[in-house]
C-alpha positions in Angstrom: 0.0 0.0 0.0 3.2 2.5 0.2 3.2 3.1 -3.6 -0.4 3.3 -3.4 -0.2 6.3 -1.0 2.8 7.9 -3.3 0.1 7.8 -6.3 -2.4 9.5 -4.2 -0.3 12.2 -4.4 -0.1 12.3 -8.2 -3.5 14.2 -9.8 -4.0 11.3 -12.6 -2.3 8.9 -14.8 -1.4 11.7 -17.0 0.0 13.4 -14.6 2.9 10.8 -14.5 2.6 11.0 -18.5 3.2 15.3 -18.5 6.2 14.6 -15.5 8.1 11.6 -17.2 10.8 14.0 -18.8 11.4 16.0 -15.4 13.6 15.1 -12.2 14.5 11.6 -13.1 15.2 10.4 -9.0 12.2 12.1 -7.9 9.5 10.4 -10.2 11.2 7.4 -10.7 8.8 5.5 -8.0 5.5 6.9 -9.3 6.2 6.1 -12.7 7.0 2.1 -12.2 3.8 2.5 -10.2 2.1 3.4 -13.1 4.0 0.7 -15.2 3.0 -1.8 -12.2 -0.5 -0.2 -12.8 -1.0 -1.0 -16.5 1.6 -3.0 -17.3 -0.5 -6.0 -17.4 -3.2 -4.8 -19.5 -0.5 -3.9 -21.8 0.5 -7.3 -22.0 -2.6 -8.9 -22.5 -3.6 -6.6 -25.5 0.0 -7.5 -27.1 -0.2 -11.1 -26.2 -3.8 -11.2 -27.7 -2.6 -9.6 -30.9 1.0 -11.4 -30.9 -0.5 -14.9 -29.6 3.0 -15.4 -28.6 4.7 -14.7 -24.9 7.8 -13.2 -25.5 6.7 -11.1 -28.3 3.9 -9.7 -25.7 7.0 -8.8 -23.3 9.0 -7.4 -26.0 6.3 -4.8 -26.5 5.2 -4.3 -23.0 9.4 -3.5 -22.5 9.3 -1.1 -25.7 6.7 0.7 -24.2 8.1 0.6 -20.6 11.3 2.1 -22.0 9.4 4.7 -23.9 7.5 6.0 -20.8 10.5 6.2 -18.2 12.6 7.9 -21.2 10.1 10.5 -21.0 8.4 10.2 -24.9 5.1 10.2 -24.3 5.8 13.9 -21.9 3.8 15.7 -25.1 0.8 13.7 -25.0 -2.3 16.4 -24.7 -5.0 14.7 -22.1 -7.7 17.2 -24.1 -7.4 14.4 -26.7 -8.8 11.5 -25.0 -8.6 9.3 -22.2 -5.4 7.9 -20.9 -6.7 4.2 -21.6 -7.1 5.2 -25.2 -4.1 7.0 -25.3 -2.4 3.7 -24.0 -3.8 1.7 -26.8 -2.8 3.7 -29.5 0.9 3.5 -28.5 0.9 -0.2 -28.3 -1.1 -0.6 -30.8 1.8 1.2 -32.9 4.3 -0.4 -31.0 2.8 -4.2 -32.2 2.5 -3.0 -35.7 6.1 -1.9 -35.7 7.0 -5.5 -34.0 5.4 -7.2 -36.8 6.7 -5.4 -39.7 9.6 -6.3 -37.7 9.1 -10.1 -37.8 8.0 -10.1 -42.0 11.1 -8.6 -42.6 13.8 -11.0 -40.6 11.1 -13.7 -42.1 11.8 -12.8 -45.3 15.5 -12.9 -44.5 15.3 -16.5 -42.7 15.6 -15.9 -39.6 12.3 -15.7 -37.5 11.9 -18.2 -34.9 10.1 -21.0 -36.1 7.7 -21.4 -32.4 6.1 -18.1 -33.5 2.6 -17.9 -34.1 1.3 -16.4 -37.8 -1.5 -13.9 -36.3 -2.9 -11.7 -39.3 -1.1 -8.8 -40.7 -1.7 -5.5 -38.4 -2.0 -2.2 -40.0 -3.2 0.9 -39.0 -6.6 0.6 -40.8 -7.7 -2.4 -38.3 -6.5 -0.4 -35.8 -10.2 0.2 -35.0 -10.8 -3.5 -34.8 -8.6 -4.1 -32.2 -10.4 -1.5 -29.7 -12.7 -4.4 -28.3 -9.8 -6.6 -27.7 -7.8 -4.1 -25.6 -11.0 -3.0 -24.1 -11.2 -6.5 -22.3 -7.5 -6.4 -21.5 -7.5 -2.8 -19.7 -11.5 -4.4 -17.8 -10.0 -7.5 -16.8 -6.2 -5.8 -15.4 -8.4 -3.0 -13.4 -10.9 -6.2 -12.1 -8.0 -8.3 -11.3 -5.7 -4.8 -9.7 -8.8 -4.5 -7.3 -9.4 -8.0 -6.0 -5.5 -7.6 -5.3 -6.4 -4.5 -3.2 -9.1 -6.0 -1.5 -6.6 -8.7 -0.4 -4.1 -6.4 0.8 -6.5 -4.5 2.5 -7.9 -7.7 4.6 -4.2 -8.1 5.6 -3.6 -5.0 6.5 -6.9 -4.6 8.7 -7.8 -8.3 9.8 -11.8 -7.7 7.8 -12.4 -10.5 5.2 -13.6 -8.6 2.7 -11.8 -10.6 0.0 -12.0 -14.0 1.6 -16.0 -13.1 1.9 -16.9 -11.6 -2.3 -14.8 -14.5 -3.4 -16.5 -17.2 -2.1 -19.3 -15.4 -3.0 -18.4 -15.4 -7.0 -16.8 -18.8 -6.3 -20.7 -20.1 -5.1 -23.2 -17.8 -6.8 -26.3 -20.1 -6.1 -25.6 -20.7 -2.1 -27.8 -19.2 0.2 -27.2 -17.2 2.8 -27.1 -20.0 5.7 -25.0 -22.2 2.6 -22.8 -19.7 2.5 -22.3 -19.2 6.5 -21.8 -22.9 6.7 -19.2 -22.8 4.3 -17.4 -19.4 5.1 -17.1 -20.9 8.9 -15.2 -23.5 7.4 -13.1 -21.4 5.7 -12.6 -18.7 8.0 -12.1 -20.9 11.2 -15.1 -19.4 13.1 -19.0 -19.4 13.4 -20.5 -16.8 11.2 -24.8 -17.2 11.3 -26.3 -15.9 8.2 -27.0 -12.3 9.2 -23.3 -11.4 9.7 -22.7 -12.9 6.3 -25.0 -10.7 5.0 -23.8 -8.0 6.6 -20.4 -8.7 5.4 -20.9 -9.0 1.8 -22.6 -5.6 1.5 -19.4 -4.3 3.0 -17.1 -5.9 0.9 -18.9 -5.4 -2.1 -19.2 -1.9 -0.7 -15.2 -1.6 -0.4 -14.3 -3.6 -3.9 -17.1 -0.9 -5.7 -14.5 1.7 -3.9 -11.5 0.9 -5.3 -12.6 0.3 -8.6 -14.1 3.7 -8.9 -10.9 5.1 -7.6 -8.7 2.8 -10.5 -10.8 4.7 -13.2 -11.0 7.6 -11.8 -7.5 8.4 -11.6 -7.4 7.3 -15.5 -9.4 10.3 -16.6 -7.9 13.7 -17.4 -10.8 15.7 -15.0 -11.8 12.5 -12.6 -14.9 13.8 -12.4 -17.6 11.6 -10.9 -19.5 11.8 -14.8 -16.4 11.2 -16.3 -15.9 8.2 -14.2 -20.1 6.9 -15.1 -19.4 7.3 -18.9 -15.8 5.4 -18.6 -17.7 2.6 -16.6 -20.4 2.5 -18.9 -17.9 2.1 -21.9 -16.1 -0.6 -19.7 -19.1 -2.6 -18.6 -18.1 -2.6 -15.0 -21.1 0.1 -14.2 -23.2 -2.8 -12.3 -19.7 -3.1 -9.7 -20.0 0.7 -9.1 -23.3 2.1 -9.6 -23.8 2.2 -5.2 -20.6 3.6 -4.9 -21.5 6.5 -7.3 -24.5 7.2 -5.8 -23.2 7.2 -2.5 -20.4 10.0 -3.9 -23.0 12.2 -5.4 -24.8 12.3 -2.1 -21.7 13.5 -0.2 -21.5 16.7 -2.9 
């Protein structure tokens, strides 16, 4: 949770982007955060495009390399939102890797283990917005059950331990699912308190994932945040959470 509470002190994502070129020692740590961040939606994009490992790390470490060198330090947030802005680059960076691989393959050398995915160009660049669309839902899903874990060590509530045996037995009832979190958890829980408990942990996981896209939008505005949702289909994880937000204005 330390790098966590350096971010907080970062605006948004593209703050990191605008302060990439500047003091190299003192935004070092916020900007593997945001390679920590993203890196693995940036690696399932290339890896579904690439269908092949090490060409999904060779981008992910082109792109890596291009951030902390401070490239990207002219990108204009007015343009759009930091995940598109994030596709586009690796989007460019996957062409260039497999313009890459037909030439050494006209020359003999490509590795013969590598997959043959269809030629990439930048007219089916819209084609491929789904695709990472999935990778970035699926990295800021998986970045949030992460936090949810962290934050049961941390404070000794089993939030996590609770909403995942709650995904993991979606037609248990509510004294099914106190038999079996008793089990798990080493200690009577009646149906009630399970109850109880699930609204809070769904009530903390609909936290953090507001907070992940939020801090991926140029204003972070609560809109701004309900559009990006929408667009994402993770609304139905965060509508409460908004509500509960706009109450507090």
């Amino acid at each position: 949770m330390e790098d966590d509470a350096h971010l907080s002190q970062i605006q948004t994502m593209w703050s990191v982007v605008a302060l990439a070129h500047a003091d190299v020692t003192a935004m070092r740590s916020a900007q593997q955060i945001m390679l920590d961040r993203y890196g693995g939606a940036v690696r399932r994009y290339a890896l579904a495009c690439l269908r092949d490992e090490d060409a999904a790390d060779e981008v992910f470490q082109e792109f890596a390399l291009k951030f902390v060198r401070g490239d990207f330090h002219g990108a204009d947030p007015g343009k759009g939102r930091f995940r598109a802005f994030v596709k586009t680059v690796v989007y460019r960076l996957i062409v260039d890797h497999q313009r890459r691989k037909k030439k050494l393959g006209r020359e003999g050398h490509i590795h013969s283990n590598l997959a043959e995915p269809g030629e990439l160009d930048s007219a089916d660049e819209g084609a491929t917005d789904l695709t990472f669309q999935e990778s970035w839902r699926d990295e800021l899903l998986a970045r949030c059950w992460g936090k949810l874990a962290d934050y049961e060590c941390t404070s000794g509530k089993p939030y996590h331990t609770v909403l995942r045996y709650r995904v993991q037995h979606p037609e248990d009832r509510s004294n099914d699912l106190a038999e079996g979190l008793s089990k798990k958890l080493g200690k009577p829980i009646n149906a009630g308190a399970v109850r109880v408990m699930l609204h809070r942990s769904r009530e903390a996981f609909a936290d953090l994932l507001l907070d992940e896209v939020s801090n991926s939008l140029a204003d972070g505005s609560l809109d701004a945040a309900e559009q990006e949702l929408i667009e994402l289909d993770l609304l139905s994880y965060c509508k409460p959470a908004l509500e509960r937000r706009r109450g507090k204005k």
